[in-house]
Structure formats: structure tokens, C-alpha cells
N, C-alpha and C positions, 0 to 999 in steps of 0.2 A: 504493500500500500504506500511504504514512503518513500521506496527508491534506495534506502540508508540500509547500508550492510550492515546485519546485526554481529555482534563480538560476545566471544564468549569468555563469562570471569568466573574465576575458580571459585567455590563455596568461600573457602579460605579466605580470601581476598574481601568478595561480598560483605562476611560477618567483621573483618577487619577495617573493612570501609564502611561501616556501617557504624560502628562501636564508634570510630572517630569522628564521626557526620554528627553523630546523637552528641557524645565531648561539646559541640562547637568548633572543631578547628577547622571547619570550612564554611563559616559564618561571612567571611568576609567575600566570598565568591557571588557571584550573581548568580539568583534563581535560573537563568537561563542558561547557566552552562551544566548546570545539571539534566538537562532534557536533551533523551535522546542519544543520552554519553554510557561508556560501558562499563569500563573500570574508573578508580577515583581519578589516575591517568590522565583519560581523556576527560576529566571533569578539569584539570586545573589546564592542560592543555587548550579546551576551548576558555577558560575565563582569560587567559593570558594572549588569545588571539584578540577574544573581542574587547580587553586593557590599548591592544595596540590600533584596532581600528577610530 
């Protein structure tokens, strides 16, 4: 439906980035680079694209 190759994250990782989402230490990111992203990775990967746009 959205064209967007989906990626696959290890359980491990998931629970790992998840325990640190709930912390806060990704507070300062924008809601939008969380959508759509797979590992935490590509979550700060895209906040740091759209920092530079």
C-alpha cells in the first residue's frame, strides 16, 4: 500500500528500543521521524535528515 520497504528488527532490539522510548531518551526527536521507521536507527536517522532540511 505505501511503496516503503518494510525492515525487519530483532525482538531484542524492539524491547530494547522500546524500554528507552518509554526512559524519554528520544523525547527530543520529532513525532514524525518515528512513523514509518524500523529500528531506533532509522528513527534518529530520519530526525537528523529532517534537522538538516
Amino acid at each position: 500500500f505505501t511503496g516503503i520497504t518494510g525492515r525487519y528488527v530483532k525482538l531484542e532490539e524492539t524491547i530494547s528500543s522500546f524500554e528507552r522510548l518509554v526512559a524519554g531518551e528520544f523525547d527530543q526527536y520529532p513525532e514524525q521521524a518515528f512513523f514509518m521507521a524500523g529500528g531506533i536507527d532509522d528513527v534518529i536517522e530520519k530526525a537528523n535528515q529532517m534537522a538538516k532540511a
